[in-house]
C-alpha positions as CSV (number, residue, x, y, z in Angstrom):
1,X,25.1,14.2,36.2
2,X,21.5,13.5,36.4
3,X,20.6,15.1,33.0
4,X,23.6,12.8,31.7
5,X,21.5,10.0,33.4
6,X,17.9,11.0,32.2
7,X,19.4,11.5,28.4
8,X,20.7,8.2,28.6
9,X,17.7,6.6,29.9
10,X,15.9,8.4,27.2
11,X,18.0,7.8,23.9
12,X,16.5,4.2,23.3
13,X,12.7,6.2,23.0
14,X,14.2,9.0,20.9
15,X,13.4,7.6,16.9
16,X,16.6,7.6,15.0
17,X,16.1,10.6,12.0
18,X,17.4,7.6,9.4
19,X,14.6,5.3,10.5
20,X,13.3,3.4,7.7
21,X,9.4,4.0,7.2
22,X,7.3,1.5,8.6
23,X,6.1,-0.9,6.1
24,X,2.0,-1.5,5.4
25,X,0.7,-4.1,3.0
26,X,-3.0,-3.1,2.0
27,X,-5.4,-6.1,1.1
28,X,-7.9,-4.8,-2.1
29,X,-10.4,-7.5,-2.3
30,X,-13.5,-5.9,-2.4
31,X,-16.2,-4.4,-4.8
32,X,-16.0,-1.1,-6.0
33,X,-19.5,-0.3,-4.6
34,X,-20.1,3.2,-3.1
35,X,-16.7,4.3,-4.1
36,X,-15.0,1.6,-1.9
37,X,-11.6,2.0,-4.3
38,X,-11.4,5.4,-4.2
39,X,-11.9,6.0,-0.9
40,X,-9.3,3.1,0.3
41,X,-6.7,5.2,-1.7
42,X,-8.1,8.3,-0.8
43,X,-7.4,7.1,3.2
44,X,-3.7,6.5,1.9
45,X,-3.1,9.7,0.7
46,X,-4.4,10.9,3.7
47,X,-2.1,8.8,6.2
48,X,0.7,9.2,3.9
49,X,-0.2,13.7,4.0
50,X,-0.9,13.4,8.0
51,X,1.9,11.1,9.1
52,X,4.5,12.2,6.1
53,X,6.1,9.5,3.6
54,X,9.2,9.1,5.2
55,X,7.2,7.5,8.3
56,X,5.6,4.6,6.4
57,X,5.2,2.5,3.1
58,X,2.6,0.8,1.6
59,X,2.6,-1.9,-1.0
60,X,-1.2,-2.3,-2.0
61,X,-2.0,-5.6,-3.3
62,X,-5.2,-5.8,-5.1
63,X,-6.8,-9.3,-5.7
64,X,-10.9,-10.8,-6.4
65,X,-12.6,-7.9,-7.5
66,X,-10.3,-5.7,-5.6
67,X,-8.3,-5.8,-9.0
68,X,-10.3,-3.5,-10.8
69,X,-9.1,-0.9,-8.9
70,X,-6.0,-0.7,-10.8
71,X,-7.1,-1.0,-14.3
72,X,-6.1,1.7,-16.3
73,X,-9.1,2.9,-17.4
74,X,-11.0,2.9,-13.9
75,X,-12.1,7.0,-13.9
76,X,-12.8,6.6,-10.1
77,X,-8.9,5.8,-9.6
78,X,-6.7,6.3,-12.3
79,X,-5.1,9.6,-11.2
80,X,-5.1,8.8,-7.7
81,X,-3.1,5.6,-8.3
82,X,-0.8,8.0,-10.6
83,X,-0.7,10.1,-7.5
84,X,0.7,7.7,-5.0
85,X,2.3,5.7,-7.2
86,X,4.2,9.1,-7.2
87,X,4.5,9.3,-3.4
88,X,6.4,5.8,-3.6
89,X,3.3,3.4,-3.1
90,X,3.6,0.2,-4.7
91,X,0.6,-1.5,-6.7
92,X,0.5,-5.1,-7.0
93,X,-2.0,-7.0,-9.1
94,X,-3.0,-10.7,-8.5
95,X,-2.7,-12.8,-12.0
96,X,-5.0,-15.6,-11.2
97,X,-7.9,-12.6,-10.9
98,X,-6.4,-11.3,-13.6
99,X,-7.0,-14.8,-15.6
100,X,-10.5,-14.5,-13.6
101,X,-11.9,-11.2,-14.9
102,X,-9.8,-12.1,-18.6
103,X,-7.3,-9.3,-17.9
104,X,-3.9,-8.8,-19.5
105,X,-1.2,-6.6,-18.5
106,X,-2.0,-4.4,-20.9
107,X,-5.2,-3.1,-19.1
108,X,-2.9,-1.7,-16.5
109,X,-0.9,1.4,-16.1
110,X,2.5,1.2,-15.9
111,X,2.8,1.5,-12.0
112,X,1.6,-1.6,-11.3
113,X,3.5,-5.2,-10.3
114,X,2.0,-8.5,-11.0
115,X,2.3,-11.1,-8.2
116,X,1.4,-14.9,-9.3
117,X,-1.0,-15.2,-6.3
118,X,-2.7,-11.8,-4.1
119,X,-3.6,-13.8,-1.1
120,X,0.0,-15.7,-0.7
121,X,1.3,-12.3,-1.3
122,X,0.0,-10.5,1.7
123,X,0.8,-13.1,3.5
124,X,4.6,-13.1,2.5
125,X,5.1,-9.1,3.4
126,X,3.3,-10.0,6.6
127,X,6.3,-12.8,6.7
128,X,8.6,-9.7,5.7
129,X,7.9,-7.8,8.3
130,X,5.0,-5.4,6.7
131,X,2.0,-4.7,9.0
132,X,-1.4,-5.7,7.8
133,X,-4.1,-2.9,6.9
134,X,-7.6,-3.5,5.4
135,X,-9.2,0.0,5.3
């Protein structure tokens, strides 16, 4: 009888094994000085190796000069946005910076989403439920 009690005080703690990942949006706003791209995207392969990809999500939304980050012809990130595009991240570039740095769709691989606005867009998935992260 008590065991019957304790597992029934327990079952709300006990994480369903069909629970949805935990959403992240990722704000990409600054410079790629020092490796700063690569290293933001090597610190989400690393969550997503060290906490597993059916745990959480991230939608990266790249804006400012953050936006160079996804171009496809960036050597510092190209294969690892291939790489977690492949791991189900989702890339989302910002079209005023786009018009900004004179940027057309073409300059990006085929993983990424353009968003009319990057700021209005982290905001929304915040709205949506995503948690914020700014490595």
């Amino acid at each position: 009888m008590k065991r019957a009690c304790l597992l029934l005080l327990l079952l709300p703690l006990i994480p369903p094994a069909f629970a949805e990942p935990v959403p992240f949006v990722v704000q990409l706003t600054r410079p790629a000085d020092d490796f700063g791209h690569r290293r933001v995207m090597l610190q989400i392969d690393k969550v997503l190796t060290e906490l597993g990809e059916d745990k959480v999500h991230f939608v990266v939304v790249a804006y400012e000069e953050g936006i160079h980050a996804l171009l496809a012809d960036n050597p510092q990130t190209n294969q690892l946005l291939t790489k977690l595009a492949n791991r189900g991240v989702e890339f989302r570039a910002c079209r005023i910076s786009m018009r900004g740095w004179n940027l057309d769709e073409s300059a990006f691989p085929i993983e990424v989403e353009f968003v009319p606005a990057g700021a209005p867009e982290v905001i929304r998935l915040q709205l949506a439920g995503y948690r914020y992260w700014r490595p």
